[in-house]
Residue frames as qw, qx, qy, qz and C-alpha x, y, z in Angstrom:
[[0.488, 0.616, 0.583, 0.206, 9.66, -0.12, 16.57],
 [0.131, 0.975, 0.062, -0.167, 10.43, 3.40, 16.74],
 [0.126, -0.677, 0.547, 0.476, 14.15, 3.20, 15.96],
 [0.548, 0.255, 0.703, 0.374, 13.35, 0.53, 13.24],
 [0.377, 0.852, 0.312, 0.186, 11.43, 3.48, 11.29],
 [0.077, 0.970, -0.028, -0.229, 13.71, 5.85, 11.87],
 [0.430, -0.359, 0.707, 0.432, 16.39, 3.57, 10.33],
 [0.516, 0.428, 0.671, 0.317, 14.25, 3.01, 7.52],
 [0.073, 0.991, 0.102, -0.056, 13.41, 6.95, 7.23],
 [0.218, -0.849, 0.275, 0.395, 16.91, 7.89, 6.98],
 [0.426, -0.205, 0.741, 0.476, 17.81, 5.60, 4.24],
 [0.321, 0.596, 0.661, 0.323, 14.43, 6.55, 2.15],
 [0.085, -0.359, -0.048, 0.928, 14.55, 10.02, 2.63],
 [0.198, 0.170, -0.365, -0.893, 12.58, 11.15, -0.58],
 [0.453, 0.179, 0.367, -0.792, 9.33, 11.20, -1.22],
 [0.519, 0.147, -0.518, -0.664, 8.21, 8.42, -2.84],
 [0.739, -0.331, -0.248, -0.532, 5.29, 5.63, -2.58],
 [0.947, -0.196, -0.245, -0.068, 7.13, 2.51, -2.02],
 [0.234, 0.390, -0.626, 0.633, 9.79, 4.25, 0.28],
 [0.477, -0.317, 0.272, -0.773, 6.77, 4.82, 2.72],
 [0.956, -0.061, -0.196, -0.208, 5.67, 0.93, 2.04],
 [0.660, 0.164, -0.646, 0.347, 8.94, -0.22, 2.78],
 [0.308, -0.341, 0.480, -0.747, 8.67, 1.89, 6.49],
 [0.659, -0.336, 0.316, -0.594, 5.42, 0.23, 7.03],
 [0.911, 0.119, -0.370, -0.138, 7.14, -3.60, 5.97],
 [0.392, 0.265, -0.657, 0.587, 9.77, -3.21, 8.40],
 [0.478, -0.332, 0.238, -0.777, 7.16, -1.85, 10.92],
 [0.932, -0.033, -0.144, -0.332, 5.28, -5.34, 10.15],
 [0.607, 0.546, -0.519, 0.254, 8.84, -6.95, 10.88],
 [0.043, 0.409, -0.586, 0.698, 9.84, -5.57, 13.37],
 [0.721, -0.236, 0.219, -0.614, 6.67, -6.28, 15.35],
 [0.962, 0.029, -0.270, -0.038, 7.03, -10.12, 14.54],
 [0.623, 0.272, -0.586, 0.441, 10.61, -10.21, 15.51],
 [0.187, -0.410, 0.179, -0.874, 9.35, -8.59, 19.00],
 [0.851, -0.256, 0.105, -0.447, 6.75, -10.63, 19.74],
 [0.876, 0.129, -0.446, 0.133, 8.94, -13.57, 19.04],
 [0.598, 0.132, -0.517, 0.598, 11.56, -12.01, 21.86],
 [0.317, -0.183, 0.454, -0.812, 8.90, -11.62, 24.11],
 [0.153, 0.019, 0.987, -0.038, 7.62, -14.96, 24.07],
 [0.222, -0.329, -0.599, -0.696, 4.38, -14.14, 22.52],
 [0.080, -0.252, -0.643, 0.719, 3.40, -12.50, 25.83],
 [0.162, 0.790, 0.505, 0.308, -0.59, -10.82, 25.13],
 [0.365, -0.770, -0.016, 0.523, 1.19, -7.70, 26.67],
 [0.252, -0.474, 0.472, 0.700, 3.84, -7.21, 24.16],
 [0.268, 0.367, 0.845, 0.281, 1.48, -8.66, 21.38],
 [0.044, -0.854, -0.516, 0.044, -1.20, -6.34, 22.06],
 [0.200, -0.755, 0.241, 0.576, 1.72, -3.23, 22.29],
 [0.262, -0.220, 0.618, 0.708, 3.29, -4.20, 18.97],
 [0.241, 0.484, 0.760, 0.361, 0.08, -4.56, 17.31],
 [0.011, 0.817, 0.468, -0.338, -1.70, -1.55, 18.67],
 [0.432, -0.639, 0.161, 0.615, 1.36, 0.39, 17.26],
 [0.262, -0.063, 0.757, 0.595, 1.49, -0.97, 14.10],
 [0.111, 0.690, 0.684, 0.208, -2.35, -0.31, 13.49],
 [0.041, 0.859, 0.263, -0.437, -1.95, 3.14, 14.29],
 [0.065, -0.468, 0.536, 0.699, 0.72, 3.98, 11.42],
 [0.145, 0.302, 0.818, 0.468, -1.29, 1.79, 8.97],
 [0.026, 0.846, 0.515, -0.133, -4.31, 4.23, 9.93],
 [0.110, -0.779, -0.065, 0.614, -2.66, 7.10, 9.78],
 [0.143, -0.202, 0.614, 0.750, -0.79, 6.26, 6.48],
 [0.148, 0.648, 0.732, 0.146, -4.45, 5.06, 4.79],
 [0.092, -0.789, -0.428, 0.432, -5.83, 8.36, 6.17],
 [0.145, -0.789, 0.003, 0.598, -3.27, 10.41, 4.78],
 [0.265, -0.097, 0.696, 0.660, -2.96, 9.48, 1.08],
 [0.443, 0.674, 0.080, -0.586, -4.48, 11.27, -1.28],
 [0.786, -0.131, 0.517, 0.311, -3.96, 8.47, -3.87],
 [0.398, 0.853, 0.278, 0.191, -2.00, 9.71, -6.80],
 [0.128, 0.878, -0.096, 0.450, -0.45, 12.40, -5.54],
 [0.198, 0.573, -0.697, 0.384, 0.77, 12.26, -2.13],
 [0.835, -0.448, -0.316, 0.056, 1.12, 10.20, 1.02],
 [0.456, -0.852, 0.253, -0.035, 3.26, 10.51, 4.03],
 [0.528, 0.502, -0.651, 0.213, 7.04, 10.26, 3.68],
 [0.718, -0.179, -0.618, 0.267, 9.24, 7.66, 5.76],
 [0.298, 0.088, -0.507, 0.804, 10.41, 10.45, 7.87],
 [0.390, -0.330, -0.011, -0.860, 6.62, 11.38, 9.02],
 [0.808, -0.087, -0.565, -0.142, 6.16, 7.96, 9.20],
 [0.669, 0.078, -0.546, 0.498, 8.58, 7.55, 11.61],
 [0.081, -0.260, 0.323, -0.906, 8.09, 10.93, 13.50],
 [0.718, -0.348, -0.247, -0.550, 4.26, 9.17, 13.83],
 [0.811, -0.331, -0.369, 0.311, 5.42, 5.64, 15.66],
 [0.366, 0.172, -0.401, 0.822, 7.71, 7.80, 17.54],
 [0.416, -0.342, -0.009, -0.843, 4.77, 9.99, 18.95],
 [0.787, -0.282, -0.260, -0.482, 2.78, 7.10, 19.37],
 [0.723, -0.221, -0.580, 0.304, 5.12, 4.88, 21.36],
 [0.199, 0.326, -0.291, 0.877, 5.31, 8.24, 23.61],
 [0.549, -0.264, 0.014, -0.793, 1.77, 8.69, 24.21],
 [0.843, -0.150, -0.517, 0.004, 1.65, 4.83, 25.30],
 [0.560, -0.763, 0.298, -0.121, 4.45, 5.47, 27.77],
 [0.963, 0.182, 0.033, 0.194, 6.93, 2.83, 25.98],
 [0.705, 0.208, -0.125, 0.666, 9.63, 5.61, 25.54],
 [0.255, -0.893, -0.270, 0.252, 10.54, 8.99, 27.10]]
């Protein structure tokens, strides 16, 4: 999930809303296409999902609506973090 955002982050660069929406539709993607090629194990289920709720929290959290919200590339630096602090990557 983490190199999906940062593929989406490097093609949205700039700061706008529905660059950051498109991050978290590929996020939502990605996670399906995952579980599917991990046989809908509750392991990998429960990982993709846990992952995917923490960027949708954080993005919520951080919009200030209007004005701003986190770009893709924070976006991305987040799931990155977070699949770290899981242990998923190193």
């Amino acid at each position: 999930m983490a190199l999906c955002a940062a593929n989406v982050a490097k093609a949205n660069e700039e700061s706008y809303y529905y660059n950051s929406i498109r991050l978290l539709d590929e996020l939502a993607r990605a996670k399906a296409e995952l579980d599917i090629a991990g046989w809908h194990l509750l392991e990998v289920s429960q990982t993709t999902a846990a992952i995917l709720m923490a960027v949708q929290v954080y993005f919520e959290e951080e919009v200030i609506p209007c004005t701003e919200w986190p770009t893709p590339p924070e976006l991305a630096g987040f799931v990155l973090n977070s699949e770290c602090e899981q242990g998923l990557i190193s």
